[in-house]
Structure formats: C-alpha cells, structure tokens
FIMARVO-751065 format. One record per residue (C-alpha): residue in one letter; residue number from 1; x, z, y. Coordinates in steps of 0.25 Angstrom, whole numbers, m for minus. Example, Ala and Ser with C-alpha at 12.3 -4.5 7.8 and 13.67 -1.06 7.14 Angstrom:
A,1,49,31,m18 $
S,2,55,29,m4 $
//
This chain:
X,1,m48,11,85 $
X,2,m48,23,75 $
X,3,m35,26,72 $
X,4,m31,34,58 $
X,5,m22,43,65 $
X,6,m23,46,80 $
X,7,m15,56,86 $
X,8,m18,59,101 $
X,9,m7,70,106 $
X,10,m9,78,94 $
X,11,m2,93,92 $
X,12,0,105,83 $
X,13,3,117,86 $
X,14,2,130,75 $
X,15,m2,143,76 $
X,16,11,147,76 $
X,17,15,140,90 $
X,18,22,128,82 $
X,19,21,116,89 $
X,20,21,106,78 $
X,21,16,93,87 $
X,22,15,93,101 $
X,23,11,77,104 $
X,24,8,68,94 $
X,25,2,55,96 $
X,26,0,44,85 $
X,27,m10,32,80 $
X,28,m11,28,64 $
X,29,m17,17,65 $
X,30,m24,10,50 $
X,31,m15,0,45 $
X,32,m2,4,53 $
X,33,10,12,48 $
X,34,15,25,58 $
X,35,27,33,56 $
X,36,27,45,61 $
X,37,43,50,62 $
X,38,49,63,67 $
X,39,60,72,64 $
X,40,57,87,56 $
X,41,47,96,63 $
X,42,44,86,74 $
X,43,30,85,68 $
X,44,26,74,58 $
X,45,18,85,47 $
X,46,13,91,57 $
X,47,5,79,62 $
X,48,2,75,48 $
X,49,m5,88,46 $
X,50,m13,85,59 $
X,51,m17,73,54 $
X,52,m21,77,40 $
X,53,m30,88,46 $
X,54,m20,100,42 $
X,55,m17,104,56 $
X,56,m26,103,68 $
X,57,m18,102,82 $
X,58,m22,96,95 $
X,59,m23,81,102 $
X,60,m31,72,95 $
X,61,m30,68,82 $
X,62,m37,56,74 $
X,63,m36,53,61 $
X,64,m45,44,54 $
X,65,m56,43,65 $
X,66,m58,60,65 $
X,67,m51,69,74 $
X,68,m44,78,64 $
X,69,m47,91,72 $
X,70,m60,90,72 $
X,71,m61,89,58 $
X,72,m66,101,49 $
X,73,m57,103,35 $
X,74,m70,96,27 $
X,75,m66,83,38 $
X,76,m53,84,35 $
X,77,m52,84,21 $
X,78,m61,70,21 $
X,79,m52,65,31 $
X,80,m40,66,23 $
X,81,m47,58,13 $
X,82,m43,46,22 $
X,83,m31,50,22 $
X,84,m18,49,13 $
X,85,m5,55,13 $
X,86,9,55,6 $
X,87,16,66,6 $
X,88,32,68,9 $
X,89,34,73,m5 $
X,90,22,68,m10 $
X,91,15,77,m16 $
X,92,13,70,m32 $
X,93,10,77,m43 $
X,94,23,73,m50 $
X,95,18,75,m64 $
X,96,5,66,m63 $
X,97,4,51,m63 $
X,98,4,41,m54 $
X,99,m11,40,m56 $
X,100,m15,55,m56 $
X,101,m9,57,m42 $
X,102,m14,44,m36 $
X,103,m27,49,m40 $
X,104,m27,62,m34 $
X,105,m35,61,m22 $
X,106,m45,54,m30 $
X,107,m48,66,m40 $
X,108,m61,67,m33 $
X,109,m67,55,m29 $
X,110,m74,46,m38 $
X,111,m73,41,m53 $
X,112,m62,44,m61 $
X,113,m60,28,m63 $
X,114,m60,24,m49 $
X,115,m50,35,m45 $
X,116,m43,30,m56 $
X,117,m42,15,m49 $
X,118,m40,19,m35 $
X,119,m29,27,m39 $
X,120,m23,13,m45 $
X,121,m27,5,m34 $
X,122,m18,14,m25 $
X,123,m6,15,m34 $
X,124,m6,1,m37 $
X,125,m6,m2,m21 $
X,126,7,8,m19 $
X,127,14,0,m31 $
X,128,14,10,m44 $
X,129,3,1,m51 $
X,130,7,5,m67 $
X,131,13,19,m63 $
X,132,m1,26,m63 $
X,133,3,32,m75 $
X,134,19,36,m72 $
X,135,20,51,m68 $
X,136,24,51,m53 $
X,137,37,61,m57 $
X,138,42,48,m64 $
X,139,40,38,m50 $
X,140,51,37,m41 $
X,141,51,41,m29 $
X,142,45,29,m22 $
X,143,33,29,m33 $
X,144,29,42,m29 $
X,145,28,39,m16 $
X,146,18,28,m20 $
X,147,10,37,m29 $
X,148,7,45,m17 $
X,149,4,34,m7 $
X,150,m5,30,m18 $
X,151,m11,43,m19 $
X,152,m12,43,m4 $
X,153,m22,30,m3 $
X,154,m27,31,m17 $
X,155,m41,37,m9 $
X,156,m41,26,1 $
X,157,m35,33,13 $
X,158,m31,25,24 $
X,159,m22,34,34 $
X,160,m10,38,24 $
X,161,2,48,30 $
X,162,16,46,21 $
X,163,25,59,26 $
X,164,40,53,25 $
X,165,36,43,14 $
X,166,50,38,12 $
X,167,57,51,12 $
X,168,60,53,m1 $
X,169,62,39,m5 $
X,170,74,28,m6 $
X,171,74,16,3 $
X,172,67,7,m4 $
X,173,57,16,m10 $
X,174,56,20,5 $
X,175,52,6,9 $
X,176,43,2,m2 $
X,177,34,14,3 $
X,178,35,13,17 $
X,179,31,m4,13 $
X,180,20,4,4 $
X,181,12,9,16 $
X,182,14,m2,26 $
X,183,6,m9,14 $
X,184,m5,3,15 $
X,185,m4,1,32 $
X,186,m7,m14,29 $
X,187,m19,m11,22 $
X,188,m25,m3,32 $
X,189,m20,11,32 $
X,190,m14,20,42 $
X,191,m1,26,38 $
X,192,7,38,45 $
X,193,21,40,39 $
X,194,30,49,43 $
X,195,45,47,40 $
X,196,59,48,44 $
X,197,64,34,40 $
X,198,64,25,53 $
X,199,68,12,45 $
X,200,59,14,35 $
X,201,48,15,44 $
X,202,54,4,52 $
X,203,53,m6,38 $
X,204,35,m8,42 $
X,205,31,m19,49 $
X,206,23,m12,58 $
X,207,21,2,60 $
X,208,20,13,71 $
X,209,30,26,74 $
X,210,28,38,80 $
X,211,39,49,80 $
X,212,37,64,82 $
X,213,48,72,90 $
X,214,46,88,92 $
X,215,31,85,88 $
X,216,29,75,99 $
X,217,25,58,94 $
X,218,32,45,100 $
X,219,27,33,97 $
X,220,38,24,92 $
X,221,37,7,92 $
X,222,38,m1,81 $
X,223,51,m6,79 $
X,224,54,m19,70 $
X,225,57,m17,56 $
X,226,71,m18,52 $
X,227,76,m23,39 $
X,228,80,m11,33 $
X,229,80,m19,18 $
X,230,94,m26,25 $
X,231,99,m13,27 $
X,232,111,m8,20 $
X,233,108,1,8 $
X,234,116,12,14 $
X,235,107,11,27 $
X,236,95,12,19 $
X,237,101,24,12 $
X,238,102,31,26 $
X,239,88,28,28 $
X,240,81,35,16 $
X,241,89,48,19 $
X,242,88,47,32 $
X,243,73,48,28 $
X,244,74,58,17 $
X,245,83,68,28 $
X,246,70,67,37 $
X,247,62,69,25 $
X,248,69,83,20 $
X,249,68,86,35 $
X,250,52,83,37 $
X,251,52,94,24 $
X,252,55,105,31 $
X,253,44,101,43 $
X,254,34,101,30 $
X,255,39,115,24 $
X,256,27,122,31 $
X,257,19,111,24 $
X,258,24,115,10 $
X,259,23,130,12 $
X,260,8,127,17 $
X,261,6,121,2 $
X,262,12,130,m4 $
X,263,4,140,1 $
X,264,m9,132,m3 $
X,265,m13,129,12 $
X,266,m16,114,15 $
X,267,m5,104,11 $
X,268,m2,94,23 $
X,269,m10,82,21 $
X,270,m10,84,6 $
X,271,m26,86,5 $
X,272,m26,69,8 $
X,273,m21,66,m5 $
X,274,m26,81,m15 $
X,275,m35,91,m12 $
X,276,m26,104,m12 $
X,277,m35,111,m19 $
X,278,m36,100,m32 $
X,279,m21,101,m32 $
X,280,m18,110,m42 $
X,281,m27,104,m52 $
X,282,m24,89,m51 $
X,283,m17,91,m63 $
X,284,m27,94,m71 $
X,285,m39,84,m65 $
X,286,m27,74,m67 $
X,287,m25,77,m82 $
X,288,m39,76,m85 $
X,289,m44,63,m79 $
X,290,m32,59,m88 $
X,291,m38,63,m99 $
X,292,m52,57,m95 $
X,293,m46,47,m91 $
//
C-alpha cells in the first residue's frame, strides 16, 4: 500500500545542536483526514518542512511513493507539484482577484484559456462560484481561506497540508472549512491539518490524530464526534479563542520561518503554491493576461 505521507521515526536535528523532532511517526493515507496537534515548539513546522523537502533529517520519510532524502532539489521541486498547501496566514495577494490568485500555480502550464477554466472549476468546488472577480481585501475571512484552498488543488494535487486553518476564523466559518476539506478527503485526497481546536477537529466523521509532545508523536483514537452545533454560543466562543490563543502561540515557533523570507532564503512549503523567484512579478503577468484577455 503506498501511502501519501509515511513517517518511519523521523528526527531533526540542526546545525546548531537544536533538537527540533526526536521520534515522529505518522501515515497520511489518500482519502482520510489526519490532525497533526501539539503545543508551540513541540515540532509541527518542523515536520512540515521535512515533508516538503526543506529540511532533510533522519528515519524514513515517504511522501508520495519517494523517499524525500534521497531526492535532489530538481526531485523535489516536481514533487511538490503534487502537492498543495495553505498557509497560516495565507499568503494572498490582497490586491488581486479571486481569479489572479487561484491561478497562480498555473502561470506556466498550458493555455491561457484552460488555465482560465481550471482555475473555476476549483473555485466553484470551494463555493466562491461569481467571486472570480471580487478582490480578495474585500472577502471575509472565511472566503479567503477558500481562495487559498482553491489555489491549493487548482493544479490537481492530492496530498494538501492546511497549518491552523481555523485560526483566524469564527465558529461557523471554522466549521464550514474544516466540512470543505472532509469533502476534498472524500473525493480521494490526503489531507494533514495541523491545529489547536480539539472539537473542531472532533466535528469529521472520520479522521486520524496524532499529537506531538517535546517533538515526540502519539497516536491518538478517533473519538465520536459530539454535537458541537447544540453547544451553547458561549461554549463555542471559548472554542474559537481557545484556537486563536494556540495560533498567536504556534507564530512565534514559525518566526525563524518569517526571518528565512525575509532574507529571500526558501519559504516553508510555499514553492507548492509560487515559485519564489516569479513572486515579485506576478503582478505584472497578472495585469497583462488581463489585458489580453
């Protein structure tokens, strides 16, 4: 059985004697959901980064049939290609249409029109069918993170990794997204969330958890789901900033990740979704297949 993600006692360790996992151990199966939870520091970026080629550490790590360490930067690059990620804070070009960043990872294959149609198949499927238009700094919150999951399968991937996907979001939004990609997982993809928000997580049918402590992974059982809809509105309140405090405290695990953008070295997982080095000019390739179009 080829699994998307296989992680065999997988470790990092940097060059400065930071231990960033000691023992993790995971299976992603196509068409399942995994949550991948832990408190700040105890590892979840840092095995992200494994599994997007950014780091290389030790055990055995699968993804996608290949073993990512013995993979060259050319393998890699195709790799992610299978690959689609949404980001904490997501990462949109704020100023751009719905359309002009669905279609980013498309910039480069095909015809104009058929990048065109793929990029509204995908926004159709995460619900925004009439936004293409709409300029994502006018969406709520909840749309945006549609845009980017659509951006995310918009080039067919089928292993997709949502990092605290609900973080930033109310209760309901937070449960029409987590619904959006139990749909994705039903229709055959493998998808790794990591979050803070237990009951959320608890709301899909069926789904796998494992939990990182001090960089080590425990597999933890599926639990029924409970009626969180019943739940007082005041309990629900105290689920989404119970989320959101986990999220302002996964940001400072991720501030070595900000500085390494800042200092144009590779971006976490970002390359599945833009090339860095076409990141700067989007604007004007965007702007002129407008005008052609």
């Amino acid at each position: 059985m080829e699994y998307a993600i296989k992680a065999n006692e997988v470790s990092l360790e940097y060059s400065d004697k930071t231990v960033a996992l000691k023992s993790l151990n995971m299976e992603v199966n196509y068409g399942e959901i995994v949550f991948l939870t832990g408190e700040s520091g105890s590892g979840k970026t840092s095995a992200l980064r494994l599994i997007m080629g950014s780091e290389k550490g030790g055990g055995e790590l699968m993804v996608a049939g290949e073993n990512m360490y013995s993979l060259n930067k050319r393998q890699i690059r195709k790799l992610r290609q299978k690959i689609g990620c949404v980001f904490q804070h997501l990462r949109l070009i704020e100023h751009q249409s719905v359309m002009d960043n669905v279609m980013l990872p498309l910039r480069f294959i095909g015809r104009q029109k058929k990048r065109r149609q793929r990029a509204l198949e995908a926004i159709e499927k995460v619900g925004l069918a009439g936004l293409e238009k709409k300029k994502v700094h006018l969406l709520s919150g909840g749309q945006k993170q549609r845009v980017a999951i659509a951006r995310a399968i918009v080039s067919g991937a089928k292993i997709l990794i949502a990092d605290e996907p609900t973080g930033n979001l109310d209760y309901d939004n937070s449960l029409e997204v987590i619904r959006l990609y139990e749909s994705l997982a039903r229709e055959g993809a493998a998808v790794l969330i990591t979050t803070h928000a237990l009951p959320l997580m608890e709301q899909v049918e069926a789904y796998r958890h494992y939990s990182l402590t001090s960089g080590v992974s425990s597999k933890v059982f599926h639990q029924p789901p409970i009626e969180l809809e019943q739940l007082p509105s005041s309990d629900r309140e105290d689920i989404v900033k119970e989320d959101s405090q986990g999220n302002k405290e996964n940001s400072v695990e991720e501030n070595g990740v900000e500085e390494q953008v800042a200092k144009g070295d590779e971006p976490i997982v970002y390359e599945t979704i833009l090339q860095p080095e076409i990141i700067d000019s989007n604007e004007n390739v965007a702007n002129k297949e407008e005008e052609n179009a």
